[in-house]
VOBA-1610 file (N, C-alpha, C; in pm, whole numbers, padded with zeros to 5 digits, always signed):
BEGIN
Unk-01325+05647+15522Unk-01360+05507+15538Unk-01273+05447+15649Unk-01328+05362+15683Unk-01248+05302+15874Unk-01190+05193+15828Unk-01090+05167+15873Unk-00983+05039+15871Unk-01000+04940+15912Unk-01030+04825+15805Unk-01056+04671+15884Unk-01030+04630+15977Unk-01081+04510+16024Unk-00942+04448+16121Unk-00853+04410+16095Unk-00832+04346+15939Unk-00733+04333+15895Unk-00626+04390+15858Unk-00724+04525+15824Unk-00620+04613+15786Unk-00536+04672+15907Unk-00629+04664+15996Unk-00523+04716+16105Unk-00404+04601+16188Unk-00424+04509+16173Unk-00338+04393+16155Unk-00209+04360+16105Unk-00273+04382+15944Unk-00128+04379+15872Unk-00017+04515+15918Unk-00129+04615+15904Unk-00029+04771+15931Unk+00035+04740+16050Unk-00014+04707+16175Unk+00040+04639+16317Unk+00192+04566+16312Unk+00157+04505+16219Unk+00278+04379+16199Unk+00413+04420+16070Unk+00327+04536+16040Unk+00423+04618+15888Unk+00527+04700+16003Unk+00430+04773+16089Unk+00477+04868+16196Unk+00599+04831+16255Unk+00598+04722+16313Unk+00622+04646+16441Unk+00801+04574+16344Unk+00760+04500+16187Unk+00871+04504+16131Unk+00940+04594+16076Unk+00891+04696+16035Unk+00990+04837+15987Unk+01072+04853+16081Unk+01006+04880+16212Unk+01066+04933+16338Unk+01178+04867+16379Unk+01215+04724+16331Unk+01272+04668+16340Unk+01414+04674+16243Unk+01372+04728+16161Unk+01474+04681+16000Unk+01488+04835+16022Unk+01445+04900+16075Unk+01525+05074+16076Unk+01636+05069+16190Unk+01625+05004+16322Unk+01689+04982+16387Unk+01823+04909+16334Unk+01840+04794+16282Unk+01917+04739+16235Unk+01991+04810+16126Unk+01910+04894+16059Unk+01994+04962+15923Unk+02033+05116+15976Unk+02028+05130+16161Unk+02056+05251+16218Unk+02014+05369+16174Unk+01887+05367+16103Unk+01817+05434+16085Unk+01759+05539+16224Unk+01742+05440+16350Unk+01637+05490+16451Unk+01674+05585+16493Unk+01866+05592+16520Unk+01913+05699+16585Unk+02062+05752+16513Unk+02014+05872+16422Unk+02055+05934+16351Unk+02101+06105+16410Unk+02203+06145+16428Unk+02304+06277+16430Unk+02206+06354+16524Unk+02208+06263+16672Unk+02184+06273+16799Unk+01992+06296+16790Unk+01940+06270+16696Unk+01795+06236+16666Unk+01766+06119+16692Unk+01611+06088+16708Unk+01564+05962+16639Unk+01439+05964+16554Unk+01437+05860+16514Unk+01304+05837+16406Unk+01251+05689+16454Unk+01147+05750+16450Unk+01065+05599+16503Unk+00933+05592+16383Unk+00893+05452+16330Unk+00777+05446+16269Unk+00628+05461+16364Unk+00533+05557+16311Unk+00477+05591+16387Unk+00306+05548+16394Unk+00276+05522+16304Unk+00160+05469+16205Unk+00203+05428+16089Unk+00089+05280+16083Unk+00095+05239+15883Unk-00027+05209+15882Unk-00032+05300+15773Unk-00225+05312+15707Unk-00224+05141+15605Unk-00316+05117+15573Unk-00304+04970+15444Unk-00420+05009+15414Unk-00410+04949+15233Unk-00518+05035+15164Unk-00610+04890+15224Unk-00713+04912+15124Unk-00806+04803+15169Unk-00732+04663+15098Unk-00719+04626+14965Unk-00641+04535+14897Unk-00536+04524+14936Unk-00449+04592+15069Unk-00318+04508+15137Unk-00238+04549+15029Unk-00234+04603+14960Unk-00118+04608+14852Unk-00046+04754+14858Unk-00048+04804+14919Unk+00013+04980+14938Unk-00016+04985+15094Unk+00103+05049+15127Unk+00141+05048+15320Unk+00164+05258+15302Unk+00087+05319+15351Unk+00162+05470+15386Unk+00205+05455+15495Unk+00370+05498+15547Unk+00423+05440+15633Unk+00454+05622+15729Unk+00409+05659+15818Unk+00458+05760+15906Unk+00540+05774+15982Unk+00653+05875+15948Unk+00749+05852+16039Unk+00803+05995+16125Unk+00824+05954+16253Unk+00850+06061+16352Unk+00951+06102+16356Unk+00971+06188+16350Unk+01096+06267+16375Unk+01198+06367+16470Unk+01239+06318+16559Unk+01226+06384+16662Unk+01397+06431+16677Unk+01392+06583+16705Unk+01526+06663+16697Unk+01615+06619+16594Unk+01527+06578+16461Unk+01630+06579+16349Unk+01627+06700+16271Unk+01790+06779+16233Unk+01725+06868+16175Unk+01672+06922+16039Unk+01711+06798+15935Unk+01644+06830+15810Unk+01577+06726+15770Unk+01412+06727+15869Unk+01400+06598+15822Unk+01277+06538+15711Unk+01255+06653+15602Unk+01283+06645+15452Unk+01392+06563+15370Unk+01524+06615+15423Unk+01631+06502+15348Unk+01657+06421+15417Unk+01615+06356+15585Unk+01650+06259+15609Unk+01536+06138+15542Unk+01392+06203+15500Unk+01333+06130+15453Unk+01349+06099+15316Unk+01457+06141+15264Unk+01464+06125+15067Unk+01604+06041+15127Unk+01701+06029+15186Unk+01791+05936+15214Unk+01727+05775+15284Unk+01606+05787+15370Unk+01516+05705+15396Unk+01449+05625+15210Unk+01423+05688+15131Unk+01341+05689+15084Unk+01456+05604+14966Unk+01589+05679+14966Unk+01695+05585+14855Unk+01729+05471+14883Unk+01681+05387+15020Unk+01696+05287+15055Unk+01575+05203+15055Unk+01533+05228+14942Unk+01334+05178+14954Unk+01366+05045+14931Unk+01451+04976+14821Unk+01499+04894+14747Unk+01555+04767+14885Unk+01615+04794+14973Unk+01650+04708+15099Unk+01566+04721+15186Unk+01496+04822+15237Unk+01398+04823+15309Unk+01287+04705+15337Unk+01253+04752+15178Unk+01155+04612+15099Unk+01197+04513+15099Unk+01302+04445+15083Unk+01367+04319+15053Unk+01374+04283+15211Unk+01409+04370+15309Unk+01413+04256+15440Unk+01283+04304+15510Unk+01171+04367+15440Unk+01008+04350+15464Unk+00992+04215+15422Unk+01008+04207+15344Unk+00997+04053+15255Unk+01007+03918+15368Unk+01182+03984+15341Unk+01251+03817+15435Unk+01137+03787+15543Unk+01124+03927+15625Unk+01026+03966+15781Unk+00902+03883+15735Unk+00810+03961+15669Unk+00698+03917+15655Unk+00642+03819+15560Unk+00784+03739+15482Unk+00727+03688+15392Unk+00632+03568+15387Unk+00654+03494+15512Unk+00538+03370+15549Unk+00433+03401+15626Unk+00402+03552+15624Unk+00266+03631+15676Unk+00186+03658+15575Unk+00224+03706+15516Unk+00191+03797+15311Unk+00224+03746+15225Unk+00128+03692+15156Unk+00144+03635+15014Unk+00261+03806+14896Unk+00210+03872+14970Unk+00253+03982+14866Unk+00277+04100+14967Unk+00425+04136+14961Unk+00517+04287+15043Unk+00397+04388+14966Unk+00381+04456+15037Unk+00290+04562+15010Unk+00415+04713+14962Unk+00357+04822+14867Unk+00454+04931+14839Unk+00443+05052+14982Unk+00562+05038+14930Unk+00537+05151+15055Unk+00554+05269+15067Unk+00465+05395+15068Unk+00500+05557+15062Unk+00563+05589+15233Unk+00664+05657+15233Unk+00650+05733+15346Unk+00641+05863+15311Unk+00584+05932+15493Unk+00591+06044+15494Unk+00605+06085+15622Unk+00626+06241+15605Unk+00692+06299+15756Unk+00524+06285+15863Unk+00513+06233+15974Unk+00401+06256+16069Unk+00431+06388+16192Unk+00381+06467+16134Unk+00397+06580+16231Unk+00341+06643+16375Unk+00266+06491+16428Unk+00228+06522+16526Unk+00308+06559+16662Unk+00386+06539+16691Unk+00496+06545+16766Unk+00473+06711+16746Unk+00497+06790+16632Unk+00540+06900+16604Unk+00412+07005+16653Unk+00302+06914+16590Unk+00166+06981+16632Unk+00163+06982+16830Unk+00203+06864+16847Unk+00185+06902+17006Unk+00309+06985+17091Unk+00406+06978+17025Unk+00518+07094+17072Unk+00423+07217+17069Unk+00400+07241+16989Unk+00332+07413+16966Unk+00206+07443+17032Unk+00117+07294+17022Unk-00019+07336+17106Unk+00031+07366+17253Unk+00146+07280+17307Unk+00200+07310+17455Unk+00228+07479+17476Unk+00328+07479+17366Unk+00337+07638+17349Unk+00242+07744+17393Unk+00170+07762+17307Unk+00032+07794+17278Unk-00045+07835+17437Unk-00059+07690+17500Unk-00100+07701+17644Unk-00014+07738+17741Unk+00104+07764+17730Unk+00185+07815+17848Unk+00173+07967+17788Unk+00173+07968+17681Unk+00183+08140+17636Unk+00024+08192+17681Unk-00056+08158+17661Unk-00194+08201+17747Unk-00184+08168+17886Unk-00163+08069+17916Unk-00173+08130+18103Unk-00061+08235+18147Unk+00046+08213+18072Unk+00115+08335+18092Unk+00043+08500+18099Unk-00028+08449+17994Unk-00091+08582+17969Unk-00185+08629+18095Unk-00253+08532+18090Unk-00338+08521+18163Unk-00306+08544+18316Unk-00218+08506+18366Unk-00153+08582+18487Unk-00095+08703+18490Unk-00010+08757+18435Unk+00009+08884+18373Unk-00143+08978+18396Unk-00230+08975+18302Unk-00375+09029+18290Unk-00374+09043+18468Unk-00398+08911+18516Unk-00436+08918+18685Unk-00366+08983+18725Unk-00236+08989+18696Unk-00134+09056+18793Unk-00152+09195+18798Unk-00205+09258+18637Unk-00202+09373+18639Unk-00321+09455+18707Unk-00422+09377+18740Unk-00546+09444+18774Unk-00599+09475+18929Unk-00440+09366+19004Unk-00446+09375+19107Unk-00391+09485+19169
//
């Protein structure tokens, strides 16, 4: 099912304040990593945010997301302060790891390892 306009709205403005309150709680740049929010899905009723987050040269970032995740409790509370004269009601929020970053490391891979090949093959037939 496709995302309102609204829904893509609120997620816009969920986005745009996380990104903000991770920065401040030095979340963004963590043990020469960063994490940036990357997408927020909203259900249709605005009341649940899945929040995606990037991860880039962190290296366990399974437990950086359960240390993310023990701070749900402040997170929420300065979502609140942020959005509270936007939203009648802070929406819950799941995160999870977005692995696209990871998917396009490897598809790059992938294509340098075939033209590699692929020259090689030429090279050899010449």
């Amino acid at each position: 099912m496709q995302e309102t306009k609204r829904q893509k709205q609120i997620g816009q403005l969920v986005q745009e304040e996380l990104s903000g309150i991770f920065q401040r709680m030095g979340f963004n740049v963590v043990d020469g990593g960063m994490i940036s929010v990357a997408a927020v899905k909203m259900t249709p009723d605005l009341l649940e945010a899945k929040v995606y987050l990037s991860m880039f040269k962190i290296s366990a970032p399974t437990e950086m997301l359960e240390r993310i995740k023990e701070r749900m409790g402040e997170i929420k509370k300065a979502l609140g302060i942020g959005l509270g004269k936007q939203l009648r009601r802070i929406p819950e929020l799941s995160f999870f790891l977005d692995d696209t970053l990871d998917y396009v490391f490897k598809m790059e891979e992938l294509f340098k390892k075939i033209k590699e090949d692929d020259a090689n093959i030429k090279d050899g037939k010449k």
